[in-house]
C-alpha positions as CSV (number, residue, x, y, z in Angstrom):
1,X,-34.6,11.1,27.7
2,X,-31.5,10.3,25.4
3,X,-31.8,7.8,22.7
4,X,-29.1,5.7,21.4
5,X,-28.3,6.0,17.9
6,X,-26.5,2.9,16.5
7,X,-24.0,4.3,14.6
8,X,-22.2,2.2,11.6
9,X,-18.6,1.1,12.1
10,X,-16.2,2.2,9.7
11,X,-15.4,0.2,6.9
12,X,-12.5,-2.3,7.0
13,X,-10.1,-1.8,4.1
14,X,-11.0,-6.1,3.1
15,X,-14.3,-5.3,3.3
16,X,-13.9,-2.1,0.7
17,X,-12.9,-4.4,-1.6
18,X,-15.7,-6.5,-1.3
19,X,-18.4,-3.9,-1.4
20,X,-16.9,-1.8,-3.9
21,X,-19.0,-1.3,-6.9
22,X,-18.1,-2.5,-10.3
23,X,-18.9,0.3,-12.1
24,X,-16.8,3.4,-11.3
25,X,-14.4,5.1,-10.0
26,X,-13.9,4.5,-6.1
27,X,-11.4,5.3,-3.3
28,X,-11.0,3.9,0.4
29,X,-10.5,6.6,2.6
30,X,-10.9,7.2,6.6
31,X,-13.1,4.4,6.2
32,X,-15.9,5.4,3.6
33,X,-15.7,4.3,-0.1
34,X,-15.9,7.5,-1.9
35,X,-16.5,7.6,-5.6
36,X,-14.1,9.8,-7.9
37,X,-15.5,11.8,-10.6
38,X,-13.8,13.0,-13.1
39,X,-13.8,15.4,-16.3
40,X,-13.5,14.4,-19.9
41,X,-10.2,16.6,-19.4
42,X,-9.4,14.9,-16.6
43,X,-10.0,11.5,-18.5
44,X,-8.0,12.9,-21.6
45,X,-4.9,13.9,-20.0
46,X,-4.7,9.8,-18.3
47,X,-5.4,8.5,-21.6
48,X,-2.9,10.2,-23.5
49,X,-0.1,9.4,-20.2
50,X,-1.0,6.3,-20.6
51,X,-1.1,5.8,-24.5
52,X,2.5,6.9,-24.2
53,X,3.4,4.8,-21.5
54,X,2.3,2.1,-23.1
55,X,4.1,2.7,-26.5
56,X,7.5,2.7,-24.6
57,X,6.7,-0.6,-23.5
58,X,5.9,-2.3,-26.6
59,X,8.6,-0.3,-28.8
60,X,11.1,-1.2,-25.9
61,X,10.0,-4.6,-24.6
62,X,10.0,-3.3,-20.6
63,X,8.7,-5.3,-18.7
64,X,5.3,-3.4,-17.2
65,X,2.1,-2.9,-17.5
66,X,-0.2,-0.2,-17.6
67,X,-3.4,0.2,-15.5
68,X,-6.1,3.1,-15.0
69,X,-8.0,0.8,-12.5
70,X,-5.9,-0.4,-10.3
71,X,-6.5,-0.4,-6.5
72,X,-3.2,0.2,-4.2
73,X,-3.3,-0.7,-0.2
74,X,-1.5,3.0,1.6
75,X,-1.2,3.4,4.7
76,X,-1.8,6.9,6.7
77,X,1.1,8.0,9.3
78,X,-1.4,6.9,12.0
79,X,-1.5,3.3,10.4
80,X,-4.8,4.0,9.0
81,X,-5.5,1.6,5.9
82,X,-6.4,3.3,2.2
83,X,-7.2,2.1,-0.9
84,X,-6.1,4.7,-3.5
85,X,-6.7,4.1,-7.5
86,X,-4.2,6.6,-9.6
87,X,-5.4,7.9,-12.8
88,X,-3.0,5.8,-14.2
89,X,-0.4,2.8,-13.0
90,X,2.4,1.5,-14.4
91,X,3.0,-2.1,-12.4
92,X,5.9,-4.6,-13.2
93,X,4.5,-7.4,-14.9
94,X,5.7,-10.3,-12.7
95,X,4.0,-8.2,-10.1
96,X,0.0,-7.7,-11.9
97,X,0.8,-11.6,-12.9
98,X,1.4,-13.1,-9.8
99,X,-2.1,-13.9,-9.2
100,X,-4.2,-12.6,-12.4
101,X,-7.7,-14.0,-10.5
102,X,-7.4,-11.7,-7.8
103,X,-9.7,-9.0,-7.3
104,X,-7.6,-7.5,-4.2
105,X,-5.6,-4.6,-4.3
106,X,-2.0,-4.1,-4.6
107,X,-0.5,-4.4,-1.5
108,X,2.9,-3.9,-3.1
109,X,4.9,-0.5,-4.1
110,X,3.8,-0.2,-7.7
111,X,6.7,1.3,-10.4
112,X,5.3,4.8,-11.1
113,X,2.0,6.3,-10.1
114,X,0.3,9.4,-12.2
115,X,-2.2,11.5,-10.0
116,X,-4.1,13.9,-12.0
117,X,-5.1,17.0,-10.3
118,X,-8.9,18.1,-9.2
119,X,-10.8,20.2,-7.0
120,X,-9.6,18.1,-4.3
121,X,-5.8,19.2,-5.0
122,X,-4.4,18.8,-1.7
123,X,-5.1,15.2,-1.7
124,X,-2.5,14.8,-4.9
125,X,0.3,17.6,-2.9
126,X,0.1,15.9,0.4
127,X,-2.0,12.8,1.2
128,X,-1.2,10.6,-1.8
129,X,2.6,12.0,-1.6
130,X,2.7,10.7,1.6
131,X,1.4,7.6,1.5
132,X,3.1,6.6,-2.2
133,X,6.2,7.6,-0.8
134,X,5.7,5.6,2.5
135,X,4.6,2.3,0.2
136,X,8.0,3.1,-1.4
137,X,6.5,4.0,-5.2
138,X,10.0,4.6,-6.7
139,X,8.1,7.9,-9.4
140,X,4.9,10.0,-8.6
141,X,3.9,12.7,-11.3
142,X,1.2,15.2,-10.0
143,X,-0.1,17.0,-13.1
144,X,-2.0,19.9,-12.3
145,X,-3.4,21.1,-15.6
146,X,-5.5,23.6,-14.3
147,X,-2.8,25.0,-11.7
148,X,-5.5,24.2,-8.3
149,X,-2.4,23.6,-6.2
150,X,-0.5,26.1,-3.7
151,X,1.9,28.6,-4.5
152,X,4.7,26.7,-2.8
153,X,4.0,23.9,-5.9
154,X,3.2,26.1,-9.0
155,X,5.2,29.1,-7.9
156,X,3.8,32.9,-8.1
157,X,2.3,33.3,-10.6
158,X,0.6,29.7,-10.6
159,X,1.1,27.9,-13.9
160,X,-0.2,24.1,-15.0
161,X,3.0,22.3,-14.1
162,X,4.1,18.3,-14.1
163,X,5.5,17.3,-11.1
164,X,7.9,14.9,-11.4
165,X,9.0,13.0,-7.6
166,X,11.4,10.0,-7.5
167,X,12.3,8.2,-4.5
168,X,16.0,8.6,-3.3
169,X,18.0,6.6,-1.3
170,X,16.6,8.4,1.9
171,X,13.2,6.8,1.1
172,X,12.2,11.1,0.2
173,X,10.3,12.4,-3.1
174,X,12.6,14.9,-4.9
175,X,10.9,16.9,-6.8
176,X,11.2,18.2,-10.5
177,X,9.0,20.6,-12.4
178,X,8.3,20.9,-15.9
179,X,6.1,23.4,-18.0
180,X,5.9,24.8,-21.4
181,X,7.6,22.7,-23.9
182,X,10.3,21.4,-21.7
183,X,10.6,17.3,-21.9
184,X,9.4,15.3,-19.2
185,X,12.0,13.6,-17.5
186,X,11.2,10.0,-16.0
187,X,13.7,7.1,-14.3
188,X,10.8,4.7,-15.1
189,X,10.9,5.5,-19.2
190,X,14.0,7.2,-20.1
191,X,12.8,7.0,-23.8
192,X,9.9,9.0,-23.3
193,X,9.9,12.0,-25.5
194,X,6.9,13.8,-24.2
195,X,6.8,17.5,-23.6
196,X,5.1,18.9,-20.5
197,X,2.7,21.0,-23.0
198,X,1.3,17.7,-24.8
199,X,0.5,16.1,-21.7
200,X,-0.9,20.0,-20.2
201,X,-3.6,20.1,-23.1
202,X,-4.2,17.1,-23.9
C-alpha cells in the first residue's frame, strides 16, 4: 500500500514577502526563502562599498540612495520569480521614494548592484548576472575577495578581482576587471577614487 504524502506548494514570490523574517538576511529562490549568512569580511568589504558610495552622494549631491537591505523582484529565463537582496544597492531616489510605506520589493531595475562573493560563487558569475542584466540594472560589481570563482573570471592563476559589468546598448554586461592598486572604474560614480586593493581588504 502507497501512502500519499501532502507535499507543500512552493512559495509564491508575494507571499515571500509576507513571510519573510524581520531579522536577517533572506533570499527568494526556486521557491524557498533561504537565509544568507555572511562573514564579518563579507560584512566589511559592503560596508566600506557602501561608505564610499554614499560619500559621493553627499559630496556630489546625486540623486541616490544607498541600501544593504533592499529586496529586488528577478526573473529566471524560465519566467521563474526571485527575490534577490545585494550586499549593497544603490537606487535612484525618486524611485526608493515613491512609496516609502511599502514593504514590497523593488520591482524596478535598480542603478548599480554590488554582489559580494561566497561559497556559493556561481550564484554572483551566473544566476544574479543573468537575472540583473535581464531586469536591466545599468552596473553590477562581483567582488570576489577570496578568488572562489572560475578561471574563465579570475584568470590562471586566480587572483581576488572586482568585476566591473555595465549594460550596453544591446541590453549585454561588458565586463571590466580590476586588481591590485588599479582604480575602480564606475558609470554610476565617476568621482569615485577607490582602488581595487581598498575595497579587496577591507
Amino acid at each position: 500500500m502507497i501512502t500519499a504524502t501532502a507535499i507543500e506548494p512552493r512559495l509564491t514570490f508575494d507571499r515571500f514577502l509576507r513571510e519573510c523574517p524581520n531579522e536577517g538576511r533572506y533570499e527568494f529562490i526556486n521557491g524557498e526563502i533561504v537565509q544568507m549568512n555572511a562573514t564579518r569580511h563579507h560584512d566589511d568589504i559592503a560596508d566600506l562599498i557602501a561608505d564610499s558610495f554614499k560619500a559621493v552622494i553627499h559630496s556630489h549631491h546625486l540623486n541616490y540612495v544607498v541600501k544593504t537591505q533592499a529586496v529586488i523582484r528577478t526573473v529566471t529565463l524560465d519566467g521563474t520569480e526571485q527575490g534577490r537582496r545585494p550586499d549593497v544597492s544603490v537606487i535612484n531616489k525618486d524611485l526608493w521614494r515613491s512609496n516609502r510605506a511599502a514593504y514590497a520589493a523593488l520591482r524596478e531595475p535598480i542603478q548599480l548592484a554590488v554582489e559580494v562573493v561566497s561559497t556559493n560563487w556561481d550564484d554572483d558569475y551566473l544566476d544574479k548576472f543573468d537575472e540583473y542584466q535581464r531586469l536591466g540594472i545599468p552596473e553590477y560589481w562581483i567582488v570576489d575577495y577570496l578568488a572562489l570563482g572560475g578561471r574563465e573570471f579570475l584568470g590562471k592563476p586566480k587572483i581576488p578581482t572586482v568585476s566591473v559589468y555595465l549594460l550596453n546598448e544591446a541590453g549585454q554586461y561588458q565586463r571590466t576587471a580590476f586588481r591590485e592598486s588599479e582604480l575602480i572604474v564606475s558609470r554610476t560614480f565617476p568621482q569615485l577614487t577607490l582602488t581595487a586593493k581598498q575595497v579587496l581588504e577591507a
